[in-house]
Every structure is written in C-alpha cells, then in structure tokens.
C-alpha positions in Angstrom: 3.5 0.4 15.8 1.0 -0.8 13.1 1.6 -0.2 9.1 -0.2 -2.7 6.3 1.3 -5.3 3.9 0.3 -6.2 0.5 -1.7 -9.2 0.4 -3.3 -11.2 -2.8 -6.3 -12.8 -3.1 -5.7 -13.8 -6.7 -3.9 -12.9 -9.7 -6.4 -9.7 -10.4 -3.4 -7.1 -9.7 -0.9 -8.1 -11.7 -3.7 -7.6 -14.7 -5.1 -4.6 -13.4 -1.7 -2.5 -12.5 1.0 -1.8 -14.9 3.6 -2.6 -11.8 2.3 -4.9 -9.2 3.3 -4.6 -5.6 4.9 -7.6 -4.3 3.0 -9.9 -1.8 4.6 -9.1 1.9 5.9 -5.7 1.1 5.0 -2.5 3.5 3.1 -0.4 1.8 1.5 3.1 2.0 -0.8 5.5 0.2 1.6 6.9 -2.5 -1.4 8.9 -3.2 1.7 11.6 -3.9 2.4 10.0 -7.0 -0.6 11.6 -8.3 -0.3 14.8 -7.4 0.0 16.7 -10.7 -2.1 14.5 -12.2 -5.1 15.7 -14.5 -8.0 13.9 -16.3 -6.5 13.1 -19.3 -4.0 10.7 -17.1 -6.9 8.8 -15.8 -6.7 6.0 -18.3 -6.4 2.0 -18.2 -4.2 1.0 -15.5 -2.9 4.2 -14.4 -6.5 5.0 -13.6 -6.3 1.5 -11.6 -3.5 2.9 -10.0 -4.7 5.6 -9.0 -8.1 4.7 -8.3 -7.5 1.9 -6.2 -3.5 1.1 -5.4 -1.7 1.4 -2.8 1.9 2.2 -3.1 4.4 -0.9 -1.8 7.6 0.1 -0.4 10.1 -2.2 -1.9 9.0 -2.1 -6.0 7.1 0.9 -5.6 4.4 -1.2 -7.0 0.4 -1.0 -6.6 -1.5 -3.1 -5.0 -5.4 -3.5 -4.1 -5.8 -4.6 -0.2 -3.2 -4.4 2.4 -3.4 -6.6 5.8 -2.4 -4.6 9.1 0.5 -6.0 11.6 3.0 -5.2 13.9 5.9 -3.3 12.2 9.4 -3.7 13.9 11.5 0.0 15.0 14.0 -1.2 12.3 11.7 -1.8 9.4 10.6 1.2 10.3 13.9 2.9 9.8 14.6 0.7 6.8 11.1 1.9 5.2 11.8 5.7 5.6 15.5 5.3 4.0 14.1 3.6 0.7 11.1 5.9 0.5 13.6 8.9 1.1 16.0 7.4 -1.7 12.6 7.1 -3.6 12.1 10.5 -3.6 15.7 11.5 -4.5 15.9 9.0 -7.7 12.1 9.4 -8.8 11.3 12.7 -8.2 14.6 14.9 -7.8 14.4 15.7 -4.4 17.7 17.5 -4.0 19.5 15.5 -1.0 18.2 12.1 1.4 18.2 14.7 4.0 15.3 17.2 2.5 13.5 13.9 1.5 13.5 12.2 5.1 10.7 14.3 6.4 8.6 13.5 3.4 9.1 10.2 3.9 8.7 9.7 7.8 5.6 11.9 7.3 4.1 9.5 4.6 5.2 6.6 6.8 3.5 8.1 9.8 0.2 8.8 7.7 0.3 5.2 6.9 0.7 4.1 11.0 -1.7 6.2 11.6 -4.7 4.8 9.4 -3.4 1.3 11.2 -3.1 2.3 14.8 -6.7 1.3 15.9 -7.3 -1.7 13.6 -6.7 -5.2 14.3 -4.3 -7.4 13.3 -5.0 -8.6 9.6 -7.4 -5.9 9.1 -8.0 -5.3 5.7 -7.7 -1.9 4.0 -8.6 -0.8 0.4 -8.1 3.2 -0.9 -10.6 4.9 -3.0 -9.4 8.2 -4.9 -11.0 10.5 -7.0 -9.8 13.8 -8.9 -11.5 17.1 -7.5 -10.7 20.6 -8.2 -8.9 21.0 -4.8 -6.6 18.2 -6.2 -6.5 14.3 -5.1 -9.3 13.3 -2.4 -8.4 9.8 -0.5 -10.9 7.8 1.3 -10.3 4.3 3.3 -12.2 1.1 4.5 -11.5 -1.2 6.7 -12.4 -4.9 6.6 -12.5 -6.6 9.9 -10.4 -10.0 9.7 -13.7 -12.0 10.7 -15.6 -10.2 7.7 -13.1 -10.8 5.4 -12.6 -14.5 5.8 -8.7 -14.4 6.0 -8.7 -17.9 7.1 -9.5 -19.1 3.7 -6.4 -17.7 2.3 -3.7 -19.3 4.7 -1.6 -16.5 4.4 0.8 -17.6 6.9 1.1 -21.4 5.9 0.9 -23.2 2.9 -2.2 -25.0 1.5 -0.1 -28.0 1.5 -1.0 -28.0 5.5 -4.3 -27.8 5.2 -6.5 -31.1 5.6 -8.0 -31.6 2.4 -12.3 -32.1 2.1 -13.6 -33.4 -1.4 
C-alpha cells in the first residue's frame, strides 16, 4: 500500500500556513476540515490552507506537496488510531469507535489517489468553495519532472560532491 509524505522544497510553508506540517509525516486531504466553511473564512492563511494544504497526520499541520512511498500495515494502523483520536478531541466525535470508520475511510481516500503513482511522485491539492460545498482536484508530478534528485531527500547535502 501507497500513501504520501510531506516534503519541503524551501521554507515557503511555514510562511504561508498558520501550522506547518512536519517534513516526513503521512499526510492526507483533511479537505474535512473545511467542511462548514463559508467565504468569509477564506482569508490569509486559512485560505492557504485550504486552498492548497494537505493535512499531515502527526501535527495536523498543512503542507504544499506530498511525495508517494510504500506505507508499512502498522503505520497504517498507527495512522487510523491518531486520525480517529483526531476526530474525538478536535471535533467531538462521541467515542474512537464511531470515529474509526471516518478515519480508515480518509486514510483509504488517501491510498487510493497513491495506488497508481510512482515512488516519489509528487502531489499538490487544489480546492475551491462551490455551492454544492468543497470541490478537490489533484496533480501529479512525475519524479523525473519534478527533479527530486536536486533535493537529496534521502541523504544529506553533506554527501554530495561539491561543483563551484
């Protein structure tokens, strides 16, 4: 099974987002967060938020682009109990039990946007406020088109040979 971490290019989300995601952590949508949500919340970085964030699933953060990998059956597990626990403290669901289903079903939304797409796939979300409610779109950034190698995310720069 495939789900996305948040990844940084730079320092633009932790400007842009009132909470930042941290760099590593699974994320998913959150588009839920927004779900009562009316124009006159659309404002400085909530409007970031929820224009462009995805939601990370340790800090509850937002973050701009997420990378795609192999997710083990335990994170998995681990993922669905803090999201369920989310649910309880955040937004009063009445037991962990009544929140798991919302939770696995947010996790499996997330797995599937990732089944298909290859390792360190990038993926950015788009949202916009229409009368039906809260409209979500994705795109995927190949790794080759995205130039991952650049950004040593899985080694330090300290490795790298250095060209002046």
């Amino acid at each position: 099974m495939k789900l996305a971490r948040a990844i940084h290019f730079d320092e633009s989300d932790t400007r842009v987002f009132h909470s930042p995601a941290r760099t590593g952590e699974w994320c998913i949508s959150g588009g839920f967060e927004f779900s009562n949500w009316s124009e006159a919340d659309l404002t400085g970085k909530a409007k970031q938020a929820f224009s462009n964030g995805w939601m990370g699933c340790e800090t509850f953060g937002r973050v701009s682009f997420v990378a795609v990998t192999q997710v083990e059956p335990g994170e998995v597990e681990a993922l669905t109990q803090a999201l369920a626990q989310h649910f309880v403290d955040i937004y009063g669901a009445p037991s962990l039990e009544a929140a798991r289903g919302v939770a696995e079903g947010e996790i499996a939304h997330m797995a599937e946007l990732c089944e298909d797409a290859t390792p360190n796939t990038l993926l950015t979300v788009a949202r916009e406020l229409t009368e039906a409610g809260v409209r979500e779109g994705y795109r995927m950034i190949e790794p080759q088109d995205a130039g991952l190698e650049q950004f040593a995310i899985h080694g330090s720069l300290d490795d790298e040979p250095h060209s002046h």
